[in-house]
Steps between C-alpha positions, in 0.01 A plus 500: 500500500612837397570792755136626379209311523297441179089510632257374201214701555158258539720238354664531150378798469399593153637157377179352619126504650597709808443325873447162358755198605627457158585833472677416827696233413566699188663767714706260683610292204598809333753561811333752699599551908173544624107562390322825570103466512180584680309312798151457580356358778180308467219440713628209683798624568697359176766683297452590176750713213243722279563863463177601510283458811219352317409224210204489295283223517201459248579856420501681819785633737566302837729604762736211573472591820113348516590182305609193635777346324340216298274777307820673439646166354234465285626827315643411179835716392543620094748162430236292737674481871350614800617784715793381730539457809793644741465112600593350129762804442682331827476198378584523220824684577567500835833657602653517089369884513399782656146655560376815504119570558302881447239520796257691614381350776679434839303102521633464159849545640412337774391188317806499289746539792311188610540265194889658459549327892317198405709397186798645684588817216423794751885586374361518152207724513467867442176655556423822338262855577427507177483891303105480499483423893359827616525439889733596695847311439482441931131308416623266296901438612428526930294208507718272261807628679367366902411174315848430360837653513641348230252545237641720279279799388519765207357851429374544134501880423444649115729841606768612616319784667418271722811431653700807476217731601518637879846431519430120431278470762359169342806333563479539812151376538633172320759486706272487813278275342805285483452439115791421284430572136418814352354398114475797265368538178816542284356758292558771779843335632783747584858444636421777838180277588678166409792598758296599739298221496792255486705690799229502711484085492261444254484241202400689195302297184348716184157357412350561112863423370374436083766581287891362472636870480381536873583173624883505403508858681393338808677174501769692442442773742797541775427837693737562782546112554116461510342298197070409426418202663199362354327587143130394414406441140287375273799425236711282763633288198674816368593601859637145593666511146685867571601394856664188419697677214622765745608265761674296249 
């Protein structure tokens, strides 16, 4: 594994039908260090990776959250699967990669701390405030935080106005919050945010990472000793393809 970790978003990202388990085992095949995707938590208290909270069903929208799992299973995909379970991703892969979940629930997390303690891969789970989470960072990360100290947990954020502003307050929120991972959208990366970010502990990944101009700038990036260390993208067979040149 390279000194930045490769995260197929949903999977294979545009290589396949998004949050499906061949688009999975796509991701992994292709070489990828970990999957990025979005949990669910059903009615009775199962896990399951859609990015929407809802499916339709004999065209109408239900909440997952009011559905029991074997309605949800009866859900047929675009190439025919069902909707998968954090269950058959575990499985299925168990400690070979890394996982990193958008909630925006604290039972979701919750849940998922659970499952990552039952199949022993707490060490391998990220769980993310994703951008669209409109609580209050403390909401979601306080409760996680009491119920584990080793889970590791990220901040999604689309600007970099939100870090630098108020003398990089936010930061210091995160830091209290004891999260680890600051994950910015790359399009408003900068080296003054990047450093600060990095000197002040934090991991730093760049979601929405598209095009092979961008991703050799940040494998390549060495600020001050600091480089990225994580990437999401929905190309990871160019990304894996770039990284293993450059290490080579």
């Amino acid at each position: 594994m390279g000194s930045t970790i490769i995260w197929g978003h949903r999977g294979a990202g545009f290589r396949d039908i998004e949050n499906t388990m061949s688009s999975f085992k796509k991701a992994v095949k292709i070489g990828v260090d970990g999957i990025k995707t979005e949990a669910q938590l059903t009615k009775d208290g199962e896990i399951v990776l859609q990015f929407l909270p809802f499916i339709v069903i004999e065209n109408r929208k239900n909440l997952i959250q009011n559905l029991n799992l074997e309605s949800i299973k009866q859900v047929q995909l675009e190439n025919g699967e069902s909707i998968p379970t954090l269950h058959e991703m575990f499985k299925t892969f168990d400690d070979k990669i890394r996982y990193n979940f958008d909630i925006f629930k604290v039972e979701t997390g919750l849940k998922i701390i659970e499952l990552a303690e039952e199949y022993n891969l707490l060490d391998k789970v990220e769980i993310t405030k994703p951008v669209g989470h409109t609580k209050s960072a403390d909401s979601l990360f306080k409760p996680l935080r009491r119920r584990s100290r080793d889970i590791t947990l990220i901040c999604s954020l689309y600007s970099d106005k939100q870090i630098s502003d108020n003398s990089y307050q936010h930061l210091a929120l995160m830091k209290k919050l004891k999260v680890q991972v600051i994950n910015l959208n790359h399009h408003c990366f900068n080296l003054e945010v990047f450093h600060q970010v990095k000197k002040a502990g934090f991991k730093f990944y760049l979601w929405g990472v598209l095009f092979k101009h961008f991703m050799r700038k940040f494998l390549n990036l060495d600020y001050k000793g600091y480089k990225v260390d994580g990437i999401y993208t929905n190309y990871p067979d160019k990304l894996v393809e770039l990284r293993s040149e450059i290490i080579a």
